[in-house]
C-alpha positions in Angstrom: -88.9 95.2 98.1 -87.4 92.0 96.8 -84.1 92.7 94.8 -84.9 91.2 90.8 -82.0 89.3 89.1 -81.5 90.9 85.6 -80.6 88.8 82.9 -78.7 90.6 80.1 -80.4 90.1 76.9 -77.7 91.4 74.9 -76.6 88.2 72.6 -73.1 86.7 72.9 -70.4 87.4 70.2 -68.4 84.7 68.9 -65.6 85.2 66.8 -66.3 83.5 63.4 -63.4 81.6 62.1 -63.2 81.0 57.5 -60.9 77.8 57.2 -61.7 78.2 53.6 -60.5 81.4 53.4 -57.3 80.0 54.4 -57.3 77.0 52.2 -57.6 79.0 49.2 -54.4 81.4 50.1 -52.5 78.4 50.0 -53.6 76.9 47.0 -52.8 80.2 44.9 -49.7 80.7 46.4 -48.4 76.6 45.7 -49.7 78.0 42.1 -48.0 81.5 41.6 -44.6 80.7 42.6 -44.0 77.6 40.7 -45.6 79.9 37.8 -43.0 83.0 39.2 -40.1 80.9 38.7 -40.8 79.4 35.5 -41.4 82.9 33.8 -37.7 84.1 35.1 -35.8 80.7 33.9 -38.1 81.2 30.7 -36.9 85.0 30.5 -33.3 84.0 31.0 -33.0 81.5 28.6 -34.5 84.1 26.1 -31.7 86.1 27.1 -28.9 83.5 26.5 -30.2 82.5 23.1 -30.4 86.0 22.3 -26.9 86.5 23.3 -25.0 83.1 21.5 -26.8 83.9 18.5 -25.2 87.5 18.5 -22.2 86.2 19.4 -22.3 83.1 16.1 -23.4 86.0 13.8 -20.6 88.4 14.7 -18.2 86.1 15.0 -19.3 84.7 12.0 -19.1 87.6 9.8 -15.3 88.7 10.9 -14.6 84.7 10.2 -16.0 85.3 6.7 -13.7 88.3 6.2 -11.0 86.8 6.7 -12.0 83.4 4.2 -12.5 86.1 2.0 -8.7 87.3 2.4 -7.8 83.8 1.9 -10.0 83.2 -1.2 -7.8 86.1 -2.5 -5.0 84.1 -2.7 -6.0 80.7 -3.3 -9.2 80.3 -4.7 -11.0 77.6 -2.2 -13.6 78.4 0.7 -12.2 76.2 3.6 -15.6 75.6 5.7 -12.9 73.9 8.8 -10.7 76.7 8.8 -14.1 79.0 8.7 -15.5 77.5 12.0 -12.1 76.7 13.6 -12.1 81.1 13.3 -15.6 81.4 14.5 -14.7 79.5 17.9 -11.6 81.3 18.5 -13.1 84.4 18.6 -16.2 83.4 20.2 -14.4 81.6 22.9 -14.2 77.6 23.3 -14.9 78.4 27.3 -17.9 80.7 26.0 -18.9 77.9 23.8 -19.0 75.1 26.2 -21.0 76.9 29.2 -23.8 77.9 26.8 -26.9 76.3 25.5 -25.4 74.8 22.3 -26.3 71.4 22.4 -22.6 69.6 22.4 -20.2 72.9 22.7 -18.0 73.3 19.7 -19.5 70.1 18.1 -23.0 71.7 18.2 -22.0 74.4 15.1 -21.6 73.6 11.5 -20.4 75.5 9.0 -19.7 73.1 5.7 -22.9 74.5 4.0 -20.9 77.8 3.2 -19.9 78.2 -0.4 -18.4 80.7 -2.3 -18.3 80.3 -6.5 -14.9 81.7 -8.2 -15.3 84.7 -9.8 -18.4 85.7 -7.9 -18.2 89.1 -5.6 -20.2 87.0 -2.7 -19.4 84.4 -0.1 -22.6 82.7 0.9 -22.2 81.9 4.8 -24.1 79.3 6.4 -23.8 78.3 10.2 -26.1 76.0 11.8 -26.1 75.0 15.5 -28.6 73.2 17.5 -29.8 74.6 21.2 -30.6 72.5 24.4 -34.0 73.2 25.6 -34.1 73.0 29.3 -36.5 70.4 29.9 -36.0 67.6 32.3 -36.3 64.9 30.4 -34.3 61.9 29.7 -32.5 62.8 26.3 -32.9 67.2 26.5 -34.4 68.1 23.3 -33.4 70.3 20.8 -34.0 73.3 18.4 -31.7 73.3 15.2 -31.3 77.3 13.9 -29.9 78.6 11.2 -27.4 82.1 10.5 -27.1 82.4 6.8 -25.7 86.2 5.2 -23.5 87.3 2.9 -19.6 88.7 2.8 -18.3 90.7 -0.4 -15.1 88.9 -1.4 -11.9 90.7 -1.1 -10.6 92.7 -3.6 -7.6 94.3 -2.3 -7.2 97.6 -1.0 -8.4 101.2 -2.6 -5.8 103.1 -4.8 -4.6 106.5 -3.4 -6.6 109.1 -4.3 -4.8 112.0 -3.8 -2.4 110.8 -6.1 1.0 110.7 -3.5 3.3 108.2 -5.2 4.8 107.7 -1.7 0.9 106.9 -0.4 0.4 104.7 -3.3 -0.5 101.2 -2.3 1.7 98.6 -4.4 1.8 94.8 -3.8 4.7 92.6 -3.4 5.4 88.8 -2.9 8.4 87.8 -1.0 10.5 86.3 -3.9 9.4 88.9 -6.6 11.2 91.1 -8.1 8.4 93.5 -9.5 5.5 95.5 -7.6 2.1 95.4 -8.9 -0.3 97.9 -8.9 -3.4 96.0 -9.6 -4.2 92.9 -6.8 -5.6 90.9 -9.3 -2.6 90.9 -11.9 -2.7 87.5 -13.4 1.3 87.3 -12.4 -0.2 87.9 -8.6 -2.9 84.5 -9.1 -1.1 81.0 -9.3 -3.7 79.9 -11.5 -3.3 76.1 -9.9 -3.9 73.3 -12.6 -4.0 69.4 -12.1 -2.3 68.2 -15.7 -0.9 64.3 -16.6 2.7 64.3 -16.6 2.9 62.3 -19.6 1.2 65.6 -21.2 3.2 68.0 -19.5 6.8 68.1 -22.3 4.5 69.2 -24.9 2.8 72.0 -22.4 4.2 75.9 -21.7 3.5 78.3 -19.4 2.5 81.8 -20.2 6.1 83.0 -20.8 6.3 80.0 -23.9 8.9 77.9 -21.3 8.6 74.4 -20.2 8.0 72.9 -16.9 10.5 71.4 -14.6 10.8 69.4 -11.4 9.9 71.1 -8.1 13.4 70.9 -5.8 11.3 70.5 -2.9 8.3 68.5 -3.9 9.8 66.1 -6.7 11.8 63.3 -5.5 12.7 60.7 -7.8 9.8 59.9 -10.4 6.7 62.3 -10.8 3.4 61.4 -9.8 0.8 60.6 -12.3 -0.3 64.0 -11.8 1.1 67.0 -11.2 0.6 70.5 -10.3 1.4 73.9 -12.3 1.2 76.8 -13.1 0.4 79.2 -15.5 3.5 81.6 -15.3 5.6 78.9 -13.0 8.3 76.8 -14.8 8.0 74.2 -12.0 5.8 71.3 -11.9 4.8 69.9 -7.9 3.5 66.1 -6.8 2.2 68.1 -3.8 -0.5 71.0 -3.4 1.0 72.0 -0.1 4.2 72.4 -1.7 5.1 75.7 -0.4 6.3 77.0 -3.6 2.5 77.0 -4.7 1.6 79.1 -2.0 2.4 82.6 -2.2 2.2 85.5 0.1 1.1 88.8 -1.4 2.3 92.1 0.6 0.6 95.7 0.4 3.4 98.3 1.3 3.5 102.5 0.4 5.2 102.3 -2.8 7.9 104.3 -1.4 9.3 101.1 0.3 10.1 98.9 -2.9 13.3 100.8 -3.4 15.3 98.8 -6.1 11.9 96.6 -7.3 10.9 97.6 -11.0 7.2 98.0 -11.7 5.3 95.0 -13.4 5.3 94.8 -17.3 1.5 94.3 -16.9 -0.2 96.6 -14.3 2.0 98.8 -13.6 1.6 102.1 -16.0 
């Protein structure tokens, strides 16, 4: 009995390979990251505009608060001095490693305003932010933080009536306390007059003007400064004798001052 050769006839497995399989990976992927990184640069620059613009705003109301102090004694809002006070408590280092769009430079605040004998200071701070786009000139976005500050109207009386936890007011030269802040003897009442009108003018008191000692050299200027209570007239409004500084001490410490004629009942 001849021996048979037998064939298998089971068919041959070959692994099957799926370059497109592979192609396609690496297509998404050179998609997603790009797309990965861009949404966490986009999410942290939401985050630093969030946090400069709380930083301007709060900033920019304590800055208000203390205009308004200043307003108190002489009746101009200075916008410079308003956001020379926002950066320094912001921080100029803060300031120049954010996303303002020229540090310091970037913020404005000369659309504030605040109209004598009003209760409000209108605040208005506008600053411009770089938008991080690789470009040759980075463009912009110009916001806005406008609010309002009540104006400062001195501190609340006692109300329990101490006389030695009674608030009183006091300039350095005076001789008097006040009880009221806004005692007309208290506001300098600043006018701009012609000297050649001034002999025939009076203060409040029905006396007559006469040269500042430390203003006033030689001739007077064209115009001069007084006023309403003063009996000196000044060539310059920086003279310091038109600056006053107003004091609020317990009444108990003005031994030997006499109460105003005016305010004080």
């Amino acid at each position: 009995m001849s021996n048979k050769q037998v064939k298998s006839t089971s068919p041959t497995r070959e692994r099957a390979s799926a370059p497109g399989v592979r192609a396609s990976v690496t297509i998404e992927a050179a998609f997603a990251v790009p797309l990965f990184m861009f949404a966490v640069l986009s999410l942290i620059f939401l985050i630093e505009i969030q946090s400069i613009r709380g930083c301007i705003h709060a900033a920019g109301s304590d800055a208000a608060k203390q205009a308004a102090e200043s307003t108190a004694v002489l009746p101009v809002l200075n916008t410079i001095q308003l956001k020379s006070d926002l950066v320094n408590l912001i921080g100029e280092e803060r300031i120049e490693r954010s996303i303002l769009n020229g540090g310091t430079s970037a913020i404005s605040c000369w659309k504030s305003y605040w109209i004598p004998g009003t209760e409000e200071i209108n605040v208005v701070i506008e600053y411009k932010i770089k938008i991080p786009v690789p470009l040759m000139k980075s463009p912009s976005v110009k916001l806005k933080d406008e609010f309002k500050v009540s104006a400062w109207n001195g501190y609340q009386k006692d109300r329990k009536g101490n006389e030695d936890g009674q608030i009183v007011y006091i300039t350095e030269k005076g001789t008097v306390w006040h009880s009221d802040y806004q005692c007309s003897y208290l506001q300098l009442s600043i006018q701009y007059v012609q000297y050649s009108e001034l002999q025939n003018m009076r203060n409040e008191g029905g006396g007559k003007y006469h040269k500042c000692e430390q203003c006033v050299y030689g001739q007077a200027m064209n115009g001069v400064y007084i006023t309403s209570y003063g009996n000196r007239y000044h060539n310059s409004l920086n003279c310091s004798s038109l600056k006053r500084t107003i004091r609020a001490v317990h009444k108990s410490e003005v031994a030997g001052r006499g109460g105003c004629s005016k305010c004080a009942k």
